[in-house]
C-alpha positions in Angstrom: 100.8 86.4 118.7 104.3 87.8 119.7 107.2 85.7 120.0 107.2 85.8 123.3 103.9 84.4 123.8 105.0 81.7 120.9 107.8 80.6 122.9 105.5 80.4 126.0 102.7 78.1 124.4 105.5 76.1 123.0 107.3 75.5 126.6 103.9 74.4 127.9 103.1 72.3 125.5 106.7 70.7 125.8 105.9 70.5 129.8 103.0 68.3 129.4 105.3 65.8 128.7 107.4 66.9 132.4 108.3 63.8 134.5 106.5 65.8 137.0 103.0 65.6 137.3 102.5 68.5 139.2 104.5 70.3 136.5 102.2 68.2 133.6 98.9 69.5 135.3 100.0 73.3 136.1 100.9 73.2 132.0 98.2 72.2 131.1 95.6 74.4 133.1 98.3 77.5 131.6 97.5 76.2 128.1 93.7 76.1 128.6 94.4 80.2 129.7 96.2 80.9 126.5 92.8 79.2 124.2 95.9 78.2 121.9 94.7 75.5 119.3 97.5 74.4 118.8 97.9 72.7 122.3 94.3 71.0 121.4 96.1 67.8 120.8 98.4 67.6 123.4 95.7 68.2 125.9 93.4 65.5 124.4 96.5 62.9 124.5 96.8 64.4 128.4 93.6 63.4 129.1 94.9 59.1 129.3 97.9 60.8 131.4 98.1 58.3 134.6 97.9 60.9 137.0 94.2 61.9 137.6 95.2 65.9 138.9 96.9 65.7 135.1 93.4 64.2 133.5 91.3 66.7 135.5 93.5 69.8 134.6 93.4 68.9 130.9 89.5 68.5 130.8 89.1 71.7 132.3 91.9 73.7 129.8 89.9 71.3 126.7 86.9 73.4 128.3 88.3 77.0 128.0 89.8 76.3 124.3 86.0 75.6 123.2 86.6 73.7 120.3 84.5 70.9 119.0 87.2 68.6 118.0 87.5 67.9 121.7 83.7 66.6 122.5 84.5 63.0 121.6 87.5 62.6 123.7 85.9 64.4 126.6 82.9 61.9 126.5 85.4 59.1 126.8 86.7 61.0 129.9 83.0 60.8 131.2 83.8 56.9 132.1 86.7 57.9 133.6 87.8 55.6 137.1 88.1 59.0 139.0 84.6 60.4 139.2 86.4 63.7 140.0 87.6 63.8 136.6 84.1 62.4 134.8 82.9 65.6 136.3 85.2 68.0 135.0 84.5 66.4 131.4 80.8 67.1 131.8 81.9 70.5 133.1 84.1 71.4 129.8 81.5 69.4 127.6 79.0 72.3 128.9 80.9 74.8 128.1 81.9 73.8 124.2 78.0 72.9 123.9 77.1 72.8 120.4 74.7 70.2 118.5 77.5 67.4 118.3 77.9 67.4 121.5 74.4 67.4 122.4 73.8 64.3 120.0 76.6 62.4 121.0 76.1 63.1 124.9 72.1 61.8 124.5 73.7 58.8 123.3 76.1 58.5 125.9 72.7 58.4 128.2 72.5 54.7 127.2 76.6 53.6 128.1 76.8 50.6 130.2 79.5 52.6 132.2 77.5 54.3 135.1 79.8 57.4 135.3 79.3 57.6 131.7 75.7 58.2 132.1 75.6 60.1 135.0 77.9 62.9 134.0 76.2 62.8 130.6 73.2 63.7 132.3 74.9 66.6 134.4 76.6 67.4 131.0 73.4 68.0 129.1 72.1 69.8 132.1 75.0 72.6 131.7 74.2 72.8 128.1 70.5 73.7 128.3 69.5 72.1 124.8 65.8 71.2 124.7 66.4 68.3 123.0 67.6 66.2 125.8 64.3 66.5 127.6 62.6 63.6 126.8 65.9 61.3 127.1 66.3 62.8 130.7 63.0 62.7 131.6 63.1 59.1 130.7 66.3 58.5 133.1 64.1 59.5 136.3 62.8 56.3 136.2 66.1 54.9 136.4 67.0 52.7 139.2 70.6 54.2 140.2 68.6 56.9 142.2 72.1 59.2 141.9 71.7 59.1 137.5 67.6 60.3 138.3 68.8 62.3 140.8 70.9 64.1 138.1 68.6 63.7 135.4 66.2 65.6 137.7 68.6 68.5 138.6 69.5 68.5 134.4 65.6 69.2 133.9 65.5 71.7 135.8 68.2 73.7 134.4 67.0 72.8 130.5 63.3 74.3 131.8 61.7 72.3 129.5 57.8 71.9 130.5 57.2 68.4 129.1 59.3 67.8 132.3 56.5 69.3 134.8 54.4 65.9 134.7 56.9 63.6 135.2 58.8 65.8 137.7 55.7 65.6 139.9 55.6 61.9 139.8 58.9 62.1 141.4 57.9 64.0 143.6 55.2 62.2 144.7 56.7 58.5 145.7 57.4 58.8 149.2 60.7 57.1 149.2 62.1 57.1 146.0 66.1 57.3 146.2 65.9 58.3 149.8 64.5 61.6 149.5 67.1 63.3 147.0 65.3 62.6 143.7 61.9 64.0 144.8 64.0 66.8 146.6 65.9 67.6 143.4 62.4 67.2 141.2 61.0 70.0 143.9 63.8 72.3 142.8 63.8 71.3 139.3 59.8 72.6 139.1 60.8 75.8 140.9 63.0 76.5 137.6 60.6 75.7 135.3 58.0 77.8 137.1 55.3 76.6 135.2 51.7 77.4 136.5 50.1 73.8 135.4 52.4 72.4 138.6 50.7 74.6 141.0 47.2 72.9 141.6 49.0 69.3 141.5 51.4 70.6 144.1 48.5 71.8 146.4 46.9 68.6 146.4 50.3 66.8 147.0 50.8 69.3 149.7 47.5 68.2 151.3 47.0 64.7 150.7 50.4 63.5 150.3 51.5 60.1 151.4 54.0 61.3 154.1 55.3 64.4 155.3 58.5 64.2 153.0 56.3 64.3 150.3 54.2 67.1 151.4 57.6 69.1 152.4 59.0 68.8 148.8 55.9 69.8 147.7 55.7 72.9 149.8 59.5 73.8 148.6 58.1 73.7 145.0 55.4 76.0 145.4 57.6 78.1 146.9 59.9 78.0 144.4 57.2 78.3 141.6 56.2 81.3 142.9 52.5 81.6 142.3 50.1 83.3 145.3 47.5 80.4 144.9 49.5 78.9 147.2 49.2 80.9 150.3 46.3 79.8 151.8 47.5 76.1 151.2 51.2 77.1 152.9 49.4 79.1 156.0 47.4 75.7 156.7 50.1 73.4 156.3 51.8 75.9 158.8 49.8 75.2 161.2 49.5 71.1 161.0 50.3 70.0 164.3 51.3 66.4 163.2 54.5 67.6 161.2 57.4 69.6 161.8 59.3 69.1 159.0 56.2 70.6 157.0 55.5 73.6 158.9 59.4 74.4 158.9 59.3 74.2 154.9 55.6 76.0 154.7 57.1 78.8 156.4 60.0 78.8 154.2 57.8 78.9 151.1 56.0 81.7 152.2 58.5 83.6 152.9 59.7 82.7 149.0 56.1 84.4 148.0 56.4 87.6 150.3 52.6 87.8 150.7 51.1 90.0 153.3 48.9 87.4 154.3 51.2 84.9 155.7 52.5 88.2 158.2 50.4 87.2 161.0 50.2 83.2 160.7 54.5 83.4 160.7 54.3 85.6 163.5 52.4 83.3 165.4 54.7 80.6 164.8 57.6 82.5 165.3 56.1 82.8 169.1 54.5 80.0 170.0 55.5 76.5 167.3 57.2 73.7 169.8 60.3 73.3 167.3 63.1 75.9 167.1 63.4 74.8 163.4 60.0 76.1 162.6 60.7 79.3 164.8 63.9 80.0 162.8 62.1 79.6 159.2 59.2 81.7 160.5 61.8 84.7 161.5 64.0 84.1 158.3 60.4 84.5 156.2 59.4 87.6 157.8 62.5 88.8 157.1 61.7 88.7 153.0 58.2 89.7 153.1 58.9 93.7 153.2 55.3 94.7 153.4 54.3 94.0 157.2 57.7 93.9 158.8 56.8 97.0 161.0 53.4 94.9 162.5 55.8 91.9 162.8 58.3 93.8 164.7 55.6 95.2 167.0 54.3 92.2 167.7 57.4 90.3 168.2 58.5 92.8 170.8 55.4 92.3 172.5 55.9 88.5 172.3 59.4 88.9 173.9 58.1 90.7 176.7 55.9 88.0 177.6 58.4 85.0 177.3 60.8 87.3 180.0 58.3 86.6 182.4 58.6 82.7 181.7 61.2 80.1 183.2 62.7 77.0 182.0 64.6 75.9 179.3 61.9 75.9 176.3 60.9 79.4 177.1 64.1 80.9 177.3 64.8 79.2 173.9 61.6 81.0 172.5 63.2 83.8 174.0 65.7 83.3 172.0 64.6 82.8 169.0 62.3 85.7 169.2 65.3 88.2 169.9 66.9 85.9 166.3 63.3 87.2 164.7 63.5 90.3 165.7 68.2 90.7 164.4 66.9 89.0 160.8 64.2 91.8 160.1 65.6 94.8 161.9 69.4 93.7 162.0 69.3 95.0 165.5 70.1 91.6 168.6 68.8 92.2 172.0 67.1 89.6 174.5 65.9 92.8 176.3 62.5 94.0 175.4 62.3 97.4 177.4 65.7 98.4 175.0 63.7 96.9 172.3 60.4 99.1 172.9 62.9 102.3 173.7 64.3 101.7 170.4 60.8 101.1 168.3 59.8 104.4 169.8 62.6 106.1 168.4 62.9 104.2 164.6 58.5 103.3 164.1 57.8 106.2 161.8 61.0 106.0 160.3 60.8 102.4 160.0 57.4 101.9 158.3 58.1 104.8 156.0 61.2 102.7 154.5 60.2 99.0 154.9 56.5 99.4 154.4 53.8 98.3 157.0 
């Protein structure tokens, strides 16, 4: 290091101490930059500065430095009385990782303090160490739904399968933590993408106890990615009892990119009751490459017919028809005689570049 650069680590660390806590936290986000160990302590004495922006700023530089030394005082920060600061500690614990920290923060899993736990959980997440499996797995049955809801999202991100079984239990209760723990166990199994989900998700997806159940369960599938799921999606697409469902089956299929679901989108692009449902069908078209040329034939077709209609719903199938049409072709017209003019002129070129 030149003596330049000396003189600057030394002035920083010197302004930590600054009366001025704007002038405390910009020193010590500076110092996190240089990765000097020498301001190591000075940051871990900033993190009980009174001034939260001060706390947050040296979590964050603590981070960057990378050195173990810091874990213990950054778990402390976890509890912090700021939750904006608990979550920059679990941020910086992350990135340092390492076994220690791993050990220490599974521990930290059983604090009385509540931000303790829960931005232990999010810590361990970042990390990705299979080891905290099982402890995080055993906080989804937690009763603060916001520590399961993290535990869940931590799963996920680990991609541990000893997860898949329990994540599906989650996923199942109809009401647990309003929605956000089964949603976040949905996304969690679309991480871990493991094939023994996939039949358990069908049948939660066909029998499950209400239709937020069945929609998280449709979002997995879409994010696990495996085509045994298509028919299952393309009949839950068509339920007539729930909206929320079809709008998520067509989401998932458009996740899979399957042929098959071309014409059963299509359909509900044109004709479902609910503009939500209409705007998922158009947005999964979009993604499955193979069939867009049928869809936009058809679609232009369809917007013919709804010209000819009056009213408010079928101008807002209108609508959405033209929004199908913009999200596979990138082209927006309400005006299907410019729309047939302009198929004639791009089919061939079309299908020979997006597939049929």
């Amino acid at each position: 290091m030149g003596f330049f650069e000396n003189l600057k680590v030394k002035r920083l660390i010197a302004s930590l101490k600054n009366k001025n806590p704007r002038v405390r936290s910009r020193a010590a986000i500076a110092l996190g930059g240089t990765g000097d160990l020498r301001a190591l302590e000075p940051l871990i004495a900033s993190l009980k500065d009174k001034d939260l922006d001060v706390r947050g700023s040296a979590a964050t530089a603590l981070g960057e430095i990378g050195d173990a030394r810091a874990i213990e005082p950054l778990i402390t920060t976890l509890k912090d009385e700021d939750r904006w600061v608990g979550e920059l500690a679990a941020i910086a614990l992350g990135e340092i990782g390492g076994s220690g920290a791993v050990q220490l923060l599974i521990g930290a899993l059983e604090a009385k303090n509540r931000n303790e736990r829960f931005y232990a959980g999010m810590a361990l997440g970042e990390i990705g160490d299979t080891r905290a499996a099982e402890p995080l797995i055993a906080e989804l049955e937690d009763q603060d739904y916001d520590i399961a809801t993290r535990a869940a999202e931590a799963l996920g991100k680990i991609g541990d399968a000893r997860a898949v079984k329990p994540l599906i239990a989650q996923l199942a209760h109809p009401h647990r933590g309003g929605m956000w723990v089964g949603d976040k166990a949905a996304e969690a199994l679309g991480k871990i993408r493991d094939e023994r989900a996939v039949d358990p998700l069908i049948g939660l997806l066909k029998y499950g106890a209400d239709q937020y159940v069945r929609e998280r369960a449709a979002k997995a599938l879409g994010l696990v990615g495996d085509s045994r799921a298509i028919e299952p999606l393309i009949r839950a697409l068509k339920n007539r009892k729930y909206e929320l469902l079809r709008e998520q089956a067509a989401r998932a299929l458009g996740m899979l990119a399957d042929t098959r679901a071309v014409e059963p989108l299509i359909v509900a692009l044109r004709d479902d009751s609910n503009s939500g449902v209409r705007e998922a069908a158009a947005s999964a078209l979009a993604r499955i490459r193979r069939g867009r040329a049928r869809a936009v034939e058809t679609l232009i077709k369809s917007l013919k017919e709804a010209c000819k209609d009056r009213g408010p719903v079928a101008y807002n199938r209108k609508l959405d028809i033209a929004k199908g049409l913009q999200e596979i072709t990138g082209r927006y017209s309400e005006n299907p005689l410019g729309w047939e003019k302009w198929w004639e002129q791009n089919k061939d070129k079309y299908e020979t570049h997006m597939g049929s």
